[in-house]
C-alpha positions as CSV (number, residue, x, y, z in Angstrom):
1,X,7.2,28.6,19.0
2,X,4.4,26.1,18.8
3,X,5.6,22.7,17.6
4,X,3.9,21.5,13.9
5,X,2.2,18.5,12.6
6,X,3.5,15.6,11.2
7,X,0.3,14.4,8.9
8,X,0.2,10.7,7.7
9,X,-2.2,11.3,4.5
10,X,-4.2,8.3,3.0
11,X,-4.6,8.5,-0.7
12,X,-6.5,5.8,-1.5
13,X,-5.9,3.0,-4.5
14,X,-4.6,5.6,-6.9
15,X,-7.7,7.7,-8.2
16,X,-7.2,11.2,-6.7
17,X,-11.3,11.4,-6.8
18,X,-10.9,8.6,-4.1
19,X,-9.1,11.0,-1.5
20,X,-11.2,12.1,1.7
21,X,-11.8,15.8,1.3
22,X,-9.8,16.0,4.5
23,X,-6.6,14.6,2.8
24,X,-7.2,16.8,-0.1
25,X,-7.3,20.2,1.7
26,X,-4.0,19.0,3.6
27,X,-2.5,18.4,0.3
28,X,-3.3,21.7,-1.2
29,X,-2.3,23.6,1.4
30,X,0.7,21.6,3.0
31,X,3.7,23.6,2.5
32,X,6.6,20.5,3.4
33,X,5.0,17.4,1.3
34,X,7.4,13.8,1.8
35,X,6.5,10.9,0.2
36,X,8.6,7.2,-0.3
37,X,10.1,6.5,-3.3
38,X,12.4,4.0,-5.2
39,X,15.6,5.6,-6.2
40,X,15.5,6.9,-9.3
41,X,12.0,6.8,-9.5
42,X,9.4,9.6,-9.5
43,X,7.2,7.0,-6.8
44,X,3.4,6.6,-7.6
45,X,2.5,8.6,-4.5
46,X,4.1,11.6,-5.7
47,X,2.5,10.9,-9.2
48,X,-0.8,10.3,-7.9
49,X,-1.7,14.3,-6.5
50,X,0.0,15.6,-9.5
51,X,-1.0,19.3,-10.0
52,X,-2.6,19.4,-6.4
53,X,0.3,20.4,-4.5
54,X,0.6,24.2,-3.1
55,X,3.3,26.3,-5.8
56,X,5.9,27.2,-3.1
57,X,5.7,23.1,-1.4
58,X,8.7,22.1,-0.5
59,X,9.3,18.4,-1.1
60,X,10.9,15.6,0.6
61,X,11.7,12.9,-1.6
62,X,12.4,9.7,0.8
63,X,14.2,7.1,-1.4
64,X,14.7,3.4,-0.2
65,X,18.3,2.0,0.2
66,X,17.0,-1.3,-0.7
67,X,13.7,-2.9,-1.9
68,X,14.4,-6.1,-4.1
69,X,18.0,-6.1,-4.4
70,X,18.7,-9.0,-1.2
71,X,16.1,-10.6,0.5
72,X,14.2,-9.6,3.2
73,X,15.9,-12.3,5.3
74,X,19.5,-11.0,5.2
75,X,20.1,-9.2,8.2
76,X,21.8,-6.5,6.0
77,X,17.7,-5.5,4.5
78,X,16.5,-4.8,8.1
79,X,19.8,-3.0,9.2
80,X,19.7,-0.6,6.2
81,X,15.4,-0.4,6.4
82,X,16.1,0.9,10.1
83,X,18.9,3.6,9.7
84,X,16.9,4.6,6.9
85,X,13.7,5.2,8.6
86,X,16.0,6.8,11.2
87,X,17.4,9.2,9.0
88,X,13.5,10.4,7.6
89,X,12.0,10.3,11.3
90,X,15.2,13.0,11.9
91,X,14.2,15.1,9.0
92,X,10.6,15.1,9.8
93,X,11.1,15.5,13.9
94,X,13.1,18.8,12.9
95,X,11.1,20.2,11.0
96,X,7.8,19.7,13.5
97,X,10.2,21.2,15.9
98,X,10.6,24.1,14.2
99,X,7.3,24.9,13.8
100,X,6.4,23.4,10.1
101,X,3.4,20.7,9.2
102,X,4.1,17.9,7.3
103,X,2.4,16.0,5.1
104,X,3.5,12.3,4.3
105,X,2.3,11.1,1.6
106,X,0.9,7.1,1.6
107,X,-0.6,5.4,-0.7
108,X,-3.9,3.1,0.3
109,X,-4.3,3.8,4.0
110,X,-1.5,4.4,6.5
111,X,-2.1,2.1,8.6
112,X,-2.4,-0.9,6.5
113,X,1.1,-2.4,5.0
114,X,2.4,0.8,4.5
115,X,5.4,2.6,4.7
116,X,4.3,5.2,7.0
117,X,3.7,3.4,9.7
118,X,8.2,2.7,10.7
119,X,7.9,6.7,10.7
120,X,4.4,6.8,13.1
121,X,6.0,4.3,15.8
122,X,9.2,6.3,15.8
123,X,7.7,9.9,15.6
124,X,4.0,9.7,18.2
125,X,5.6,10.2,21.0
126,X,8.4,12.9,19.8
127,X,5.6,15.2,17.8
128,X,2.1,15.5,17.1
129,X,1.3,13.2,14.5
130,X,-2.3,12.5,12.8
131,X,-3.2,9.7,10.7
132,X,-5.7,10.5,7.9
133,X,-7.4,7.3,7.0
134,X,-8.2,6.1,3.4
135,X,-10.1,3.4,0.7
136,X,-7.2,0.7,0.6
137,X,-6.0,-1.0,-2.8
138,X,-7.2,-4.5,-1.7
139,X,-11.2,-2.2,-1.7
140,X,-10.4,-0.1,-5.0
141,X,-9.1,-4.1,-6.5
142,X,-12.0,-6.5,-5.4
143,X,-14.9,-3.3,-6.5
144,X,-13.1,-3.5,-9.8
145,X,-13.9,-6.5,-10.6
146,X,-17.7,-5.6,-10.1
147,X,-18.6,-8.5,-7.3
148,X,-18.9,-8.5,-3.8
149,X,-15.9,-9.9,-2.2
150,X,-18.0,-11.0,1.2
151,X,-21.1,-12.7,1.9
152,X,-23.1,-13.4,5.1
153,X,-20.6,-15.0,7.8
154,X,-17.6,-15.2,4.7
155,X,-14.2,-15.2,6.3
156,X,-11.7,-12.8,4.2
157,X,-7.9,-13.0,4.7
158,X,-5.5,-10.9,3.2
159,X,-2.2,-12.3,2.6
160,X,1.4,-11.0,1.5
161,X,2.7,-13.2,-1.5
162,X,6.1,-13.3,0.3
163,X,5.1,-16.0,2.6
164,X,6.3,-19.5,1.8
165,X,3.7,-21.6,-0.4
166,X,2.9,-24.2,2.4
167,X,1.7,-21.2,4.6
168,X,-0.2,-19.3,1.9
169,X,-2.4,-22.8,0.6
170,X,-3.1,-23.6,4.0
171,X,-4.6,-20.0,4.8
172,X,-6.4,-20.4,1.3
173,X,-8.0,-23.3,1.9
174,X,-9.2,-22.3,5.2
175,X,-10.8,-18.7,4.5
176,X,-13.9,-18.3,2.0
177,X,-12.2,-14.4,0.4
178,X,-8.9,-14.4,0.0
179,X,-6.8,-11.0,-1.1
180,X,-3.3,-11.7,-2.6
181,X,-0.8,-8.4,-2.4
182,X,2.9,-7.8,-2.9
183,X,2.9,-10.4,-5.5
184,X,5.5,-9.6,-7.8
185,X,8.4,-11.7,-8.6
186,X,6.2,-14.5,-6.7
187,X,3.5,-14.7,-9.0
188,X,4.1,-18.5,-9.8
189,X,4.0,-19.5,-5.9
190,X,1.0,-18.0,-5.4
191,X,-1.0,-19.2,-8.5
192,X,0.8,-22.9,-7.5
193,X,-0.5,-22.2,-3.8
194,X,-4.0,-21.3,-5.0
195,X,-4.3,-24.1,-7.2
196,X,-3.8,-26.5,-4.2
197,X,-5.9,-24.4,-2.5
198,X,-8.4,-25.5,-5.3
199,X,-9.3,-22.0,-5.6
200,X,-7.7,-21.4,-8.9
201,X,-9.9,-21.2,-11.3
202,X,-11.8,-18.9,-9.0
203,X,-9.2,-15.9,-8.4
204,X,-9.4,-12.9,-10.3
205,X,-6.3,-10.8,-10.9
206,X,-6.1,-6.5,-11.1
207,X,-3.7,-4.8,-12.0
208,X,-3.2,-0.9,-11.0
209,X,-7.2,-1.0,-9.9
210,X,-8.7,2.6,-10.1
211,X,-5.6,3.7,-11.7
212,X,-5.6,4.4,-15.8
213,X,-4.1,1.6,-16.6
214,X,-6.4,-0.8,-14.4
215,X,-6.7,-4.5,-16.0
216,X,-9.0,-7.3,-14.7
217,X,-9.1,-10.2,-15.4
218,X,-8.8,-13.9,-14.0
219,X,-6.1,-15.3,-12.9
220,X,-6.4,-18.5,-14.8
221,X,-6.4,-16.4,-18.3
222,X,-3.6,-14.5,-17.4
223,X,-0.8,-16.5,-19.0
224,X,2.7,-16.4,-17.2
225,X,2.9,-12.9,-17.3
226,X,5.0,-11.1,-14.3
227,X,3.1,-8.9,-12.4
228,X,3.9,-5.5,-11.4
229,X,4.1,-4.1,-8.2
230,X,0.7,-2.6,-8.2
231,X,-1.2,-6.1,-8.9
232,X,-4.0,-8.0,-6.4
233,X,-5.3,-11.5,-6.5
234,X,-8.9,-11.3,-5.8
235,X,-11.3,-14.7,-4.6
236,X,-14.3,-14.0,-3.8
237,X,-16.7,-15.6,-1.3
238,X,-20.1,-17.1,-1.4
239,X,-21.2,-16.9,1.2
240,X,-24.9,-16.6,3.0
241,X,-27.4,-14.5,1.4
242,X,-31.1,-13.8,1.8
């Protein structure tokens, strides 16, 4: 019995016309779909290819143990993360061994802060795995706002809002773009650490870019409103230019 295909599938910011054709022809025909999930959630990558998925697929719903609930300092996060990832690589593995593709379901691209890639490290040299590329949210955020987010010789750094304030003004400061994800609960820190930054008054925030619901607007106008989990500070850079 040949041995199937695990398939990491990028699905771009949210907007199913986004997708490569490649990922959506995997999608229609995969039989064994998986995709992450909070528990008790449906999970946005599952929402996102919503009437594209083949009538007998069998689905793997892969809920985290934790996400918010302690920090990601305890040691108990990364022990839990682990066995967890463990557990899904198992399920996957068996199912390649026995003959049946998989598609994985992730949400931007794979390869960029994503889930997909605890199961990649722990399946490529077990199974055949393929990673299908895709437009990440940080792109489908900074084109919403309708401005170029690089000029000329503009440095661009993408940073996680997790990181301590100190670290995230002093990468500010020295970059021309700057891209703000996983902001959540640290909205506050990072508007304080832009501000220092003195790049303020220049960030843009969006909300759920390419998705329905998609808000822009700057930062600075934004009030003390909590962001959601899909929300991305944008600064743009000006740099050289004919």
């Amino acid at each position: 019995m040949s041995v199937g295909t695990i398939y990491g599938v990028g699905l771009g910011p949210g907007d199913p016309d986004l997708m490569s054709v490649r990922a959506d022809r995997l999608l229609r025909n995969g039989r064994h779909v998986a995709f992450f999930r909070k528990a008790g959630r449906s999970g946005q990558a599952r929402r996102i290819v919503n009437g594209m998925l083949h009538d007998e697929v069998v689905e793997f719903a892969m809920e985290y143990p934790v996400t918010t609930e302690i920090p990601v300092t305890d040691p108990g996060y990364n022990a839990a993360l682990s066995a967890f990832y463990t557990e899904c690589t198992d399920h996957l593995r068996k199912l390649a061994e026995a003959g049946e593709d998989v598609v994985v379901l992730c949400e931007g691209d794979p390869f960029f802060f994503g889930s997909f890639m605890h199961l990649y490290t722990r399946l490529k040299d077990v199974v055949p795995v393929e990673v299908v590329p895709a437009i990440t949210g940080m792109s489908g955020a900074w084109t919403a706002t309708g401005q170029p987010v690089t000029w000329g010789d503009d440095i661009l750094t993408v940073l996680m809002g997790t990181l301590p304030e100190d670290m995230l003004a002093d990468a500010m400061q020295r970059s021309d773009a700057v891209v703000v994800m996983k902001i959540g609960r640290h909205f506050e820190k990072v508007k304080s650490a832009l501000k220092r930054a003195g790049k303020l008054d220049a960030a843009w925030l969006v909300e759920y870019a390419s998705m329905p619901n998609q808000t822009v607007q700057r930062l600075s106008e934004a009030g003390d409103k909590i962001t959601p989990y899909f929300s991305i500070i944008v600064v743009h850079g000006q740099g050289r230019r004919p």
